[in-house]
C-alpha positions in Angstrom: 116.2 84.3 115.6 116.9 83.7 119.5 114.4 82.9 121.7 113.4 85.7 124.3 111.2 83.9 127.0 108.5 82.0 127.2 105.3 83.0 128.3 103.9 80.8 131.3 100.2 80.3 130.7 98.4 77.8 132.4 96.3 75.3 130.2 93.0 77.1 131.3 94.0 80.3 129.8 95.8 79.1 126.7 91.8 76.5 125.8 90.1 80.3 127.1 92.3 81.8 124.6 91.7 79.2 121.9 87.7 79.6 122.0 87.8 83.2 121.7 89.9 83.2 118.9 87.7 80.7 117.4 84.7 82.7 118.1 86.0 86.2 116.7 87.0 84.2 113.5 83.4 82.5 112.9 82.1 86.0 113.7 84.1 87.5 111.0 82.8 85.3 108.7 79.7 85.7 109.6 79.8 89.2 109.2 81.2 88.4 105.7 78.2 86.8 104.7 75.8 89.0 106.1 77.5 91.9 104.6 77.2 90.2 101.5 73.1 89.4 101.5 72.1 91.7 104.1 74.0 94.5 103.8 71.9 97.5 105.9 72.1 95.5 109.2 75.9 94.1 108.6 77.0 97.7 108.3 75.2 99.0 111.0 76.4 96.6 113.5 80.1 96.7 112.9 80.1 100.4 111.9 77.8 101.9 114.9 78.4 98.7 117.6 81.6 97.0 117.1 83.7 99.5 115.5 83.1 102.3 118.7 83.9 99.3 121.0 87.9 98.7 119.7 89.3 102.3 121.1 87.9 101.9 124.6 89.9 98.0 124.2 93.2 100.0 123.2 93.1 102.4 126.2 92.2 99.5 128.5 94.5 97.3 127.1 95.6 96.6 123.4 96.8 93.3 124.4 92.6 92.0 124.4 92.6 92.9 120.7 95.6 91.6 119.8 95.1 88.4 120.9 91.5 88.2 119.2 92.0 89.6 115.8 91.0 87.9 113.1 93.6 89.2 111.0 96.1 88.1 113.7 95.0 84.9 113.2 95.2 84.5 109.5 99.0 86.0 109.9 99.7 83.3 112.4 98.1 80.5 110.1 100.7 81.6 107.3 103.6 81.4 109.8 102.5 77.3 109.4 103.4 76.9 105.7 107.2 77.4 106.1 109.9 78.4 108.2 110.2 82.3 107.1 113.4 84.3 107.1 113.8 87.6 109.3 112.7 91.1 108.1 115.0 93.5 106.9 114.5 96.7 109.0 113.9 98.5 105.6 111.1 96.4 105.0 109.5 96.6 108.1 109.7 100.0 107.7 108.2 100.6 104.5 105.5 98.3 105.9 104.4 100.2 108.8 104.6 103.3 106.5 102.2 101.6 104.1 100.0 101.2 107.0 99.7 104.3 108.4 98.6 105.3 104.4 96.0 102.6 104.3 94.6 103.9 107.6 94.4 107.4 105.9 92.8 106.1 103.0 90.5 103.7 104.1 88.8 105.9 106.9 87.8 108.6 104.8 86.7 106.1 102.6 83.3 104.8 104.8 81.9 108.1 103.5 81.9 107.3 100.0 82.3 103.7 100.1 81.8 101.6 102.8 79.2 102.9 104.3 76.5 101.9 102.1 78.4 99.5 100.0 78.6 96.0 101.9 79.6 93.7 99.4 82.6 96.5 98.5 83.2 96.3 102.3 83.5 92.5 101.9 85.8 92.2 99.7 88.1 94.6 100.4 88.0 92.6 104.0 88.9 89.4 101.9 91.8 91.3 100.6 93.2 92.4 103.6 93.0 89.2 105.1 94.9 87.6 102.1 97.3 90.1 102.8 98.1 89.2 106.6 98.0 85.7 105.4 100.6 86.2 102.7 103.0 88.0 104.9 102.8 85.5 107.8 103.9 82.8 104.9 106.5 85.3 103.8 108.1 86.8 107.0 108.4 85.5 110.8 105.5 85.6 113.0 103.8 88.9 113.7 106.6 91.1 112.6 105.7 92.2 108.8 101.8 92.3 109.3 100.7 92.6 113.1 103.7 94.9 113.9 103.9 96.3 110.3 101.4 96.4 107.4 98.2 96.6 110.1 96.5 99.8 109.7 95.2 99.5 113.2 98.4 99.3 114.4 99.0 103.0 114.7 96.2 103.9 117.0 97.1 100.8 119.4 100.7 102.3 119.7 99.5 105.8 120.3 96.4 104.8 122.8 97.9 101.9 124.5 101.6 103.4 125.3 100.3 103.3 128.8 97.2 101.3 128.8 94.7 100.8 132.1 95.2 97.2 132.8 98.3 96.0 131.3 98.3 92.6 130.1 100.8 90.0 129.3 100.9 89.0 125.4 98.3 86.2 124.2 99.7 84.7 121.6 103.9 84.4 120.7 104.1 81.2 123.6 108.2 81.5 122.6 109.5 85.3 121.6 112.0 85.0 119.1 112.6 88.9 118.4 110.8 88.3 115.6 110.2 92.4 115.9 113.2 93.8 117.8 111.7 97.4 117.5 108.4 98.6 118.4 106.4 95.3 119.6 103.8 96.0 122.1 104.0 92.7 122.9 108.0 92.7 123.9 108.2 96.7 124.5 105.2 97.3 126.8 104.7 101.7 127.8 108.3 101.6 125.5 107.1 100.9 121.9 105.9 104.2 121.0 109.2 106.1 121.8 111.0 103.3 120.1 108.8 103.9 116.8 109.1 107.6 116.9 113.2 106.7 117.6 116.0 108.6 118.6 114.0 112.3 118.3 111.6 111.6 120.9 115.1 113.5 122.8 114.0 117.1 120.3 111.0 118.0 118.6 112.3 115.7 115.7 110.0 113.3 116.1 107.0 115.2 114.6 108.9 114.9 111.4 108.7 110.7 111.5 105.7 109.2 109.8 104.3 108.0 113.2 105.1 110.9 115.0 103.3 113.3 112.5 100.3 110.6 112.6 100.2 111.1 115.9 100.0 114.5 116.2 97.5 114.8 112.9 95.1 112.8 114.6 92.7 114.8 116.8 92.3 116.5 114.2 92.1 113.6 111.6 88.8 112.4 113.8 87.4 116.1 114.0 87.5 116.0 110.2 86.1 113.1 109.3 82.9 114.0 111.4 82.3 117.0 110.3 82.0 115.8 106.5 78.9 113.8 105.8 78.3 110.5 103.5 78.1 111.1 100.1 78.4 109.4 96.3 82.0 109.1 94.5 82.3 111.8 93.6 82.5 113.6 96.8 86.0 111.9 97.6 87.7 114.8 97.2 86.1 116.4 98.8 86.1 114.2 101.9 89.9 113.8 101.8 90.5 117.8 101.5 88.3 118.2 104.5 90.1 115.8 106.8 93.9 116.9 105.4 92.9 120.1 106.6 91.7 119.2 110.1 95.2 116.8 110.1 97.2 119.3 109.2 96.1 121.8 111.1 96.3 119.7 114.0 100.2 118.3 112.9 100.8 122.0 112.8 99.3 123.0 116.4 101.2 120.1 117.8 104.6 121.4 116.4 103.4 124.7 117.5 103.2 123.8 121.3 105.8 121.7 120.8 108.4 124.7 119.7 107.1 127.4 121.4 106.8 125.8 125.1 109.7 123.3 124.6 106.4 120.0 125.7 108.3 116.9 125.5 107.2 114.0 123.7 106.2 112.0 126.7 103.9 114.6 127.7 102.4 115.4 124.3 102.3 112.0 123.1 99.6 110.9 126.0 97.9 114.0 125.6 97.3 113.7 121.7 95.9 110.4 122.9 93.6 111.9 125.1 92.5 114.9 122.7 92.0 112.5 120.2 89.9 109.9 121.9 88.0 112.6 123.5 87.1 114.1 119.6 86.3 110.6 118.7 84.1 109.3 121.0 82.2 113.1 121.4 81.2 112.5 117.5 79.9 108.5 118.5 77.9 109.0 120.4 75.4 111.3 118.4 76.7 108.7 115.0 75.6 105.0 117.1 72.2 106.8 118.3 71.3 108.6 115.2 71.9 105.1 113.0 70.3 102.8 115.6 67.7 104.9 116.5 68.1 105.8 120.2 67.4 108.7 122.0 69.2 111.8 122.9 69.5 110.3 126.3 71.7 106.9 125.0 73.5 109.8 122.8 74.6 111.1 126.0 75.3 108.3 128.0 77.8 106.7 125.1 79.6 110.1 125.0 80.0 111.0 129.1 81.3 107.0 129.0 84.0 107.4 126.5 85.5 110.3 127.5 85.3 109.5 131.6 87.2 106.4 130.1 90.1 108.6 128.2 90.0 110.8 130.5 90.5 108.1 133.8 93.4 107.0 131.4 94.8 110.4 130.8 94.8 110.7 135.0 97.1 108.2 135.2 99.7 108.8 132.8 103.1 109.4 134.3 104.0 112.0 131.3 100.2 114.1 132.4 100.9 113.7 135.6 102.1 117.8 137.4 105.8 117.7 138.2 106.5 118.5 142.1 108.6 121.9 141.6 111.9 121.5 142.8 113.2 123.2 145.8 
């Protein structure tokens, strides 16, 4: 692998950057334990409080997460045991594949599961983790798990493709290309039209895996809040709901799409917008319901996620009106 560039930090930054990671990794742990012997409270702090935080992050900038995530970390820790040998693009992309399934699965799945189940939750967590370990031992730097396997990964490419305050990378001092594709960290506003590839130009795209995520996810979030918690056996259930609500959303999207010729830049930024609209209109109700608050806090989370999309959405160059030409 060649090297790229080198990021300039200055010592500050780099010991700022240190602690933090330091911190979200004792946290994480700490939330391991908890979710283990106390359960209720564990669940409803990362489910109703830190969860709701991470979408307003990826609009703002999806650089502040990456360069705290846990997960990151553990990937980066694996990257120490040997000197790994590049990714095949085949693998990569089977990986990123696999990761938009887990998302799908393991979403629906707080409604049956993880919701009320905390030492389920914990080891599932545990799993995951072993799993970003293993590929940072495995494959180069962030390339098979931060820019591949992650299921997160999808909704930081599709809500920070133009993000508020963009940030320079945190971690990766030296960029070897590590990820020539499709790095938010290398690609910037570019790495969502170079994961949907070459039919970004047509309506192809909606026929990739991440383009029909993309476009399946407004309604992905609609459907999963209209379903309620439930035991096992309601999986089905739960699944058939929110297939439907994707679906019908992929199909919308490929509607507009054919009928009115909407490019993907345009469409892209709005199925951002429509989608973190949906999703922070259904938490605000969900964090004051499970905490307790008042209609009033109900209200206040809601109008405060979507003035944040929506200031986002404002100042994306593909929502932007076109001066008509003369």
């Amino acid at each position: 692998m060649r090297k790229l560039q080198v990021l300039d930090q200055s010592p500050d930054t780099r010991v700022r950057w240190t602690i933090a990671r330091g911190m979200a990794m004792a946290a994480t742990l700490l939330l391991l334990v908890a979710l283990w012997i106390r359960p209720g409270p564990a669940l409803l702090a990362l489910w109703y409080i830190i969860i709701p935080v991470l979408p307003a992050t990826f609009f703002v900038t999806p650089a502040l997460w990456r360069g705290l995530c846990p997960l990151a970390s553990l990937n980066e820790w694996g990257n120490r045991v040997r000197p790994a040998p590049e990714i095949p693009p085949a693998t990569l992309g089977v990986l990123r594949a696999t990761g938009l399934v887990l998302f799908l699965l393991l979403v629906p799945a707080r409604h049956f599961l993880f919701n009320e189940h905390g030492r389920f939750l914990a080891l599932v967590i545990l799993a995951v983790g072993g799993a970003a370990l293993l590929l940072g031992v495995v494959y180069p730097v962030r390339s098979a798990w931060c820019n591949g396997l992650c299921p997160v990964l999808p909704v930081e490419l599709l809500y920070g493709q133009a993000p508020l305050q963009p940030t320079e990378r945190s971690r990766c001092p030296t960029c070897t290309v590590c990820t020539p594709r499709g790095c938010i960290d290398l690609a910037g506003e570019k790495t969502i039209l170079q994961v949907v590839g070459p039919g970004r130009r047509s309506r192809a795209w909606l026929a990739t895996p991440h383009g029909a995520f993309f476009a399946a996810l407004p309604g992905f979030i609609v459907g999963y809040n209209v379903v309620g918690d439930g035991a096992l056996a309601s999986a089905p259930a739960v699944y058939g709901t929110i297939f439907e609500w994707s679906l019908g959303s992929l199909a919308l999207a490929g509607l507009v799409v054919g009928l009115f010729g909407v490019p993907s830049r345009r469409i892209l930024p709005l199925l951002a917008a429509l989608a973190g609209v949906a999703y922070y209109w259904f938490a605000g109700p969900a964090i004051a319901l499970h905490l307790g608050l008042g209609r009033p806090v109900s209200l206040m989370i809601q109008l405060a996620g979507i003035a944040l999309v929506l200031w986002w959405a404002r100042k994306q160059p593909g929502l932007r009106p076109q001066a008509p030409h003369l």
